[in-house]
C-alpha positions as CSV (number, residue, x, y, z in Angstrom):
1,X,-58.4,93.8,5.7
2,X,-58.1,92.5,2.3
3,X,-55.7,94.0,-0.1
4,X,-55.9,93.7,-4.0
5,X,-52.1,93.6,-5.7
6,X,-51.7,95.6,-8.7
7,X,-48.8,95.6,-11.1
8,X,-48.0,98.7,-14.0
9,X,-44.9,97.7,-16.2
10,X,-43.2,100.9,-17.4
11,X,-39.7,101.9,-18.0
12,X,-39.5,103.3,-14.9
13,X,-41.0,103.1,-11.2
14,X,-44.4,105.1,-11.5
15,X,-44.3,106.0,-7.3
16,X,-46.9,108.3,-7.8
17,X,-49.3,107.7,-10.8
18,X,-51.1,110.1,-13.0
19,X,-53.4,110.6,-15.7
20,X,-52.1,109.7,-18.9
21,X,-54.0,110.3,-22.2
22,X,-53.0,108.0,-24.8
23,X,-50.4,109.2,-27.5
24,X,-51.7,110.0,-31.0
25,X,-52.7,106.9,-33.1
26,X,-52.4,104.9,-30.2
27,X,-56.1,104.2,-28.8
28,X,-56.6,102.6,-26.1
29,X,-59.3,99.8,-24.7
30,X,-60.9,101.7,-22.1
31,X,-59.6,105.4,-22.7
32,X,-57.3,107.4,-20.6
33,X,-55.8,107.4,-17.1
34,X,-53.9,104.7,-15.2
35,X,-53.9,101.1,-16.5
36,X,-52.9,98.5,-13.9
37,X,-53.4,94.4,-13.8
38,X,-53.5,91.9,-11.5
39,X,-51.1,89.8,-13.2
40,X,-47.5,89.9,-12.6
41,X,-46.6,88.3,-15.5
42,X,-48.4,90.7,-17.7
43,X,-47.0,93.6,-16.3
44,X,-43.8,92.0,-17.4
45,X,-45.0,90.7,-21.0
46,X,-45.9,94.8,-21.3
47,X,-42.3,95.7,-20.5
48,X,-40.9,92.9,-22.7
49,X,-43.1,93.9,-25.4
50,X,-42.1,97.8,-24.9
51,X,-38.1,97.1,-24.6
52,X,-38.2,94.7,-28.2
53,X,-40.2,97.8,-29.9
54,X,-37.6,100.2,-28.6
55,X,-40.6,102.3,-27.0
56,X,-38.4,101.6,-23.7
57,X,-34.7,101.1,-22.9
58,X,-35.1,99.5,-19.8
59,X,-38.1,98.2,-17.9
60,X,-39.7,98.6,-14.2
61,X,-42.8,96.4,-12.7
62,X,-44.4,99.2,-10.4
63,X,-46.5,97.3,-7.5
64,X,-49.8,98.7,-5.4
65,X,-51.6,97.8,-3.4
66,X,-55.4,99.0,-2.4
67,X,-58.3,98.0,-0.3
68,X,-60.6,96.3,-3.2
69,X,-63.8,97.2,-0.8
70,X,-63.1,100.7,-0.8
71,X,-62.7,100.6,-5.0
72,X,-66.2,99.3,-4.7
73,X,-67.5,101.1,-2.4
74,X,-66.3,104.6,-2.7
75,X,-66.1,104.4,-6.5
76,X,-67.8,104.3,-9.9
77,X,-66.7,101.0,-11.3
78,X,-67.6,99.3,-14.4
79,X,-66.7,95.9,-14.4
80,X,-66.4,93.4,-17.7
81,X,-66.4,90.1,-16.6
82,X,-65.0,88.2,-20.2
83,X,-65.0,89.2,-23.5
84,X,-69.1,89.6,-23.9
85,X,-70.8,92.3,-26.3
86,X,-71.0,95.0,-23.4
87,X,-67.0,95.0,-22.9
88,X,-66.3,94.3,-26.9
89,X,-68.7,97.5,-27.9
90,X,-67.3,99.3,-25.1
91,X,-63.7,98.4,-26.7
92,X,-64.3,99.7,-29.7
93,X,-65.9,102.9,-29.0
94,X,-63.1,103.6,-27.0
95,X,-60.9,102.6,-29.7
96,X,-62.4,104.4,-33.0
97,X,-64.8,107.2,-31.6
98,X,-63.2,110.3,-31.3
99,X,-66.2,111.9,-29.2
100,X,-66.9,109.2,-26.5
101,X,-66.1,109.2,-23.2
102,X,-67.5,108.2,-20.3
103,X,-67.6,109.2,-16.3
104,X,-65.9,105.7,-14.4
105,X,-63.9,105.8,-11.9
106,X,-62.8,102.3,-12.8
107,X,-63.0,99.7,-15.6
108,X,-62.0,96.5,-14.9
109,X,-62.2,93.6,-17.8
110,X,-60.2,92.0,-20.1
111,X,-57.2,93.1,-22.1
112,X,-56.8,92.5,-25.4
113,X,-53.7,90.6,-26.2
114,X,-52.3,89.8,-29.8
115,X,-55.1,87.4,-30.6
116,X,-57.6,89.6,-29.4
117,X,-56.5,92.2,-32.0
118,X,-56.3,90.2,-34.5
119,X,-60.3,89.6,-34.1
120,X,-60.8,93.6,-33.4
121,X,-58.9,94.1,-36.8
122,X,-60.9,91.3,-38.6
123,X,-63.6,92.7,-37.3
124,X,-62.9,96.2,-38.1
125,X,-62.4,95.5,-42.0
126,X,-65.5,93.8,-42.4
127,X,-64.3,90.0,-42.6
128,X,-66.0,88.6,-39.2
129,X,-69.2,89.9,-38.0
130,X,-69.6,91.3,-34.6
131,X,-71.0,88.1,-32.8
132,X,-68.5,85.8,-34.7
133,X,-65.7,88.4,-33.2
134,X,-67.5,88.0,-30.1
135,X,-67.1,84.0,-29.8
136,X,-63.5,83.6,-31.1
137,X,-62.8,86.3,-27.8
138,X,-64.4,84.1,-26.0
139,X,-61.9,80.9,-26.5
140,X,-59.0,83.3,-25.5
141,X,-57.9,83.0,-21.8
142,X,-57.7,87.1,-21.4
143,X,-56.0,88.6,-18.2
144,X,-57.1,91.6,-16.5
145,X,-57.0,95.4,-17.2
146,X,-57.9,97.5,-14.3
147,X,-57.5,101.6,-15.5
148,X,-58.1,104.3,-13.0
149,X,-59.7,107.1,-14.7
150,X,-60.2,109.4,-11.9
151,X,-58.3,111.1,-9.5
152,X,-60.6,110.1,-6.7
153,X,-59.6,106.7,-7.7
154,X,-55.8,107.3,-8.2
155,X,-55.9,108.5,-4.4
156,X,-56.9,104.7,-3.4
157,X,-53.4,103.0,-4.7
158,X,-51.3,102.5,-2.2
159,X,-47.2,102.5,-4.0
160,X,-45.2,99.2,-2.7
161,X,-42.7,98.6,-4.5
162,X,-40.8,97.9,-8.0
163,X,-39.3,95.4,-9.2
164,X,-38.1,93.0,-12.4
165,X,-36.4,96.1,-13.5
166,X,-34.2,95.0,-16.8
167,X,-32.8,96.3,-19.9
């Protein structure tokens, strides 16, 4: 059986995740819930990041694993596959209004790194248009974002371990 390894960098082992709604003025790219990647590395960049803005005092990698066919299967997924209109309108809905939602289990695409918000932001004040926005996302080598907005789909990740723990 195949396995898909997920990574959530946190300040400390998440051995059973939840729900999370994001914190006043902090919106994020595809809304509330779980956010996992498939990258290793990013899950540490997010801790790094965390520890230097002295969000966290330490830091934890949280590992999962879970059957990718059942996510398909068993779930609603939406799935971005680059930075195309679909995922950057999806974004920024998320992002600035107040009123959307919407019913995914999963949404799976790109996260937006530094250069990605920089785009967002010129975007946002009217400098770039949307399909300029759209093709300077496109030269950026994004990893992946993978949030689990349901409980139905929390119930499919499987807690393995944690690691890279550091202060």
């Amino acid at each position: 059986m195949p396995t898909l390894d997920l990574y959530h960098g946190g300040e400390s082992p998440v051995f059973a995740p939840s729900l999370v709604s994001p914190r006043a003025g902090r919106p994020l790219d595809f809304g509330s819930g779980f956010y996992t990647t498939t990258s290793l590395d990013q899950a540490k960049r997010w801790v790094g990041i965390r520890i230097r803005q002295n969000v966290y005092s330490k830091g934890c990698v949280s590992h999962y694993r879970c059957d990718p066919q059942l996510l398909m299967a068993q779930l609603k997924v939406l799935r971005f596959e680059g930075a195309k209109e679909e995922w950057f309108d999806f974004v920024m809905a998320n992002r600035h209004d107040p009123d959307f939602s919407h019913d995914y289990d999963i949404v799976w695409g790109p996260v937006a790194n530094d250069n990605v918000y920089e785009t967002l932001t010129l975007f946002e004040d009217g400098i770039i248009s949307k399909d300029e926005a759209i093709v300077r996302l496109k030269t950026y080598k994004l990893v992946d974002q993978i949030l689990f907005h349901s409980e139905k789909a929390l119930a499919l990740l499987e807690f393995a371990d944690a690691t890279d723990c550091k202060s």
